[in-house]
N, C-alpha and C positions, 0 to 999 in steps of 0.2 A: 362598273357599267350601270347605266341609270333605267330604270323601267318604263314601261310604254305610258301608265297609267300617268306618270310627270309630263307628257309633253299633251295627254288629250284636251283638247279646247270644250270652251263654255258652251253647251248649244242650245240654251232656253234665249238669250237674246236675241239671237239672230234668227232664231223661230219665231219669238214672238214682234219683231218687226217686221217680219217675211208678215208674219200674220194682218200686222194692222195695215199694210200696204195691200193685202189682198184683199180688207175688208174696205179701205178706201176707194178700190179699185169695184166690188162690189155696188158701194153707195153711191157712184158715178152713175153706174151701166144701170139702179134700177129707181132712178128718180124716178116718177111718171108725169110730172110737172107739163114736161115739151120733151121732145125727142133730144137726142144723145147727139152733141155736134162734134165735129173730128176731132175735137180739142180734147173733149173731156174722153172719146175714142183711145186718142194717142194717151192720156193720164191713165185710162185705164188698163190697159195693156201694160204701158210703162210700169205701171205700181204692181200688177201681177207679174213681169218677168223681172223687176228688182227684190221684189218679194221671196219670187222660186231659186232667182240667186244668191238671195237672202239663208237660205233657208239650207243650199247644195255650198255653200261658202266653210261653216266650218265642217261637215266631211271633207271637202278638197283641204282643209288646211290643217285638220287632222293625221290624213292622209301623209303630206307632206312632211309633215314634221316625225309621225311613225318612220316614213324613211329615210328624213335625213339621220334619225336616233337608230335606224340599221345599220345606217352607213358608219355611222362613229361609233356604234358597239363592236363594227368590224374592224375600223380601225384602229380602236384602243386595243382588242383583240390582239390584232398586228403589229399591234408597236408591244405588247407586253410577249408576243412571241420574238419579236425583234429584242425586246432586253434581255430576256432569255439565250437567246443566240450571240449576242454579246457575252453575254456572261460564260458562255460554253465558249465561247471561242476564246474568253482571255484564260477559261480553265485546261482549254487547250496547250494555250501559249503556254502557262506556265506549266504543262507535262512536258512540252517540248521541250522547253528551258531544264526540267528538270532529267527529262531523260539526257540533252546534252550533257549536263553535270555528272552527272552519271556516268556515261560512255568516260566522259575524258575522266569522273576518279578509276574507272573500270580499266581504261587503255592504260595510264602511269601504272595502275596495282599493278597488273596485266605483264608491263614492259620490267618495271621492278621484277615481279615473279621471273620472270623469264632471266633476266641477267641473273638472278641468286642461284634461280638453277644452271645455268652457266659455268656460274663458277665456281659452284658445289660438282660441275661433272669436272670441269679443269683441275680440282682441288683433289678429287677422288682418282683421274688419271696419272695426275704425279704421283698421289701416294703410290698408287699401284704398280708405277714405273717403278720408284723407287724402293717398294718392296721386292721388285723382279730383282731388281741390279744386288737389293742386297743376299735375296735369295740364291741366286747367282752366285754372289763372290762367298756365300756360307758351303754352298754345293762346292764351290773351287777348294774351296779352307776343305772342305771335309774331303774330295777327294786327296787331295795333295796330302793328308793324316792316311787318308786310306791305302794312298801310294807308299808312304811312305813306312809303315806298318806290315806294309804286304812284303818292299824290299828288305823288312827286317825279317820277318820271319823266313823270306827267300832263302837269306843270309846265315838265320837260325837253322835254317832245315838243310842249307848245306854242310854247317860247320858239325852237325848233329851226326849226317849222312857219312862226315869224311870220319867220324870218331867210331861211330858205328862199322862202316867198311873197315877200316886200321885193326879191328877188334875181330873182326872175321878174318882180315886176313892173318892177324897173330895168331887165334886158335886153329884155322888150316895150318899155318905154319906148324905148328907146335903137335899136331897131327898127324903129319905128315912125316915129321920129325920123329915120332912114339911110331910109327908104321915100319919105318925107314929100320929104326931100334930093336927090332924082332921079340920085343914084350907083347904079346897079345893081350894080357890083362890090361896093360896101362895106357896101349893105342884104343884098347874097347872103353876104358874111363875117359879119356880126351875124345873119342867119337861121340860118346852120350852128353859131354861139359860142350862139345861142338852144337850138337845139335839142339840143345835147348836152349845154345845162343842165338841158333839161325831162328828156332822158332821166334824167338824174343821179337827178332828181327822182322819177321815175316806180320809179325802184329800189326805196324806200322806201313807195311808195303813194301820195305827192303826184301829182293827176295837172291839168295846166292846162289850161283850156279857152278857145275866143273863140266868140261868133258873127262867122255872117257876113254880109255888104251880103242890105240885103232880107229877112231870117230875119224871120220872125213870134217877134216877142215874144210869150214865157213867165215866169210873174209868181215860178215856182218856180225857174227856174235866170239871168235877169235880176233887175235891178235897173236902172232908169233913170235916169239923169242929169239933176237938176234939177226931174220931175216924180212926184208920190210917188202918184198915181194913174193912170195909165194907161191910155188905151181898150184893151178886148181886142183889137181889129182893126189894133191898131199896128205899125207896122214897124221894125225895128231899120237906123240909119243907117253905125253903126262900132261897134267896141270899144273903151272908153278902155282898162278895167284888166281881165286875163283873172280866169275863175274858177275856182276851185279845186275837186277834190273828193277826199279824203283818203281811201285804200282801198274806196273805190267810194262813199263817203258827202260829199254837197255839204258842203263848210263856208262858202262863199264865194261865193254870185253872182257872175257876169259883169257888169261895167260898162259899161252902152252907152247911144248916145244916139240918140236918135229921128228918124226922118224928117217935118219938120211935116207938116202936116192938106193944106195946101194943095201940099205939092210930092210927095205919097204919090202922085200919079198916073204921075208921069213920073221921080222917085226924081233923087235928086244923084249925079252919076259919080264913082268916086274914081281916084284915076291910078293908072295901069294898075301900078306897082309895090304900093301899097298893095293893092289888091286880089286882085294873086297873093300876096301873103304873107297875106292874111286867109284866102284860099281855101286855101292850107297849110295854115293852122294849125288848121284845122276837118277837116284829115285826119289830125291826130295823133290813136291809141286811146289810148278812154279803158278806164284799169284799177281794178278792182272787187275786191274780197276774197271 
């Protein structure tokens, strides 16, 4: 921008012609020779108002040129705010340019990201599937071991069961036999080799049972010898084969034979050895799970 002091004009000439024209205009008006004719009237007036115009010429042109030097400090002013505004505007553009850039590396990352996680959850649900299915067919394997395990020991603990009962029913036998024998000592040796069988027995849940002379037959823990229907009102005569009941649950009726119809009044006596070992053996507990 340029300063006021560059554009002010010269004002000593035009003062001092302003001057000489006033002083011409003086020596007119004070000849005293002969009077002042219109002529030298109009010169002299003429030379004082070219004079005073002389003189108000450069302030007017001063003036003027001060304000055309406002006008164009104003508008150098505004055009260097205008290049400015260009310049913001193409720093503009080019954030816009660059934010587009942006967005669209932002939206591919973005789209990218998004399919990877996609097909890291697709990837992680088949695993998973395919860890259920084999979970699955492991549980199947291991049940079908565990079934198969369980039917052996089933198998185990029946064949065990049948060896075990066979063994009680040989010592009753064999018992019953010494009772039968009228030896007291050696039915008492086979009652005490009985009973530390049954306990053996009872360790495990086998538990043996008899009735005893005269018990009222029961069609749920009897079974009768010879007749496969039974009056309710019958009476038990002896025990052939005892019966069994495995942790508290019958597998096995008691074997016993009947007292006939006609001798149920006054019953069959058994010797006196047989019937304290029967009456024993109806004091053995029984045990229950």
């Amino acid at each position: 921008m340029k300063e006021v002091s560059d554009w002010q004009v010269p004002k000593w000439p035009f003062l001092a012609f302003g001057n000489v024209l006033v002083v011409i205009a003086a020596i007119l008006a004070c000849r005293p020779a002969h009077a002042i004719t219109p002529m030298e009237v109009l010169l002299a007036t003429a030379s004082v108002a070219l004079g005073a115009v002389l003189g108000c010429l450069p302030f007017i042109l001063e003036y003027r040129a001060t304000s055309r030097l406002l006008e164009m400090n104003a508008l150098g002013s505004v055009a260097e705010k205008f290049d400015h505004l260009e310049k913001f505007a193409a720093q503009i553009s080019n954030a816009t340019d660059q934010w587009a850039r942006v967005q669209e590396t932002t939206q591919g990352g973005a789209e990218k990201t998004v399919n990877a996680a996609r097909e890291i959850a697709e990837r992680m649900t088949a695993e998973i599937r395919e860890f259920n299915e084999f979970q699955a067919r492991l549980n199947d394997n291991e049940k079908a071991a565990l079934r198969l395990e369980v039917e052996k020991l089933h198998r185990s603990e029946g064949d065990w069961l049948q060896v075990v009962a066979r063994i009680l029913d040989h010592t009753y036998a064999l018992h019953s036999a010494a009772v039968r024998s009228g030896q007291a000592e050696v039915a008492a040796q086979i009652g005490h080799f009985q009973n530390a069988c049954r306990d053996v027995a009872r360790r495990v849940g086998l538990t043996p049972f008899v009735a005893a002379h005269a018990e009222k037959f029961q069609a749920e823990r009897h079974r009768a010898h010879g007749v496969d229907n039974p009056p309710a009102d019958s009476v038990i005569d002896e025990t052939l084969s005892p019966g069994l009941t495995y942790q508290g649950r019958l597998v096995r009726p008691a074997l016993v034979s009947l007292v006939q119809a006609e001798e149920s009044g006054t019953g069959t006596a058994l010797e006196p050895g047989l019937e304290s070992a029967s009456t024993a053996e109806t004091k053995v507990p029984l045990e229950a799970d």
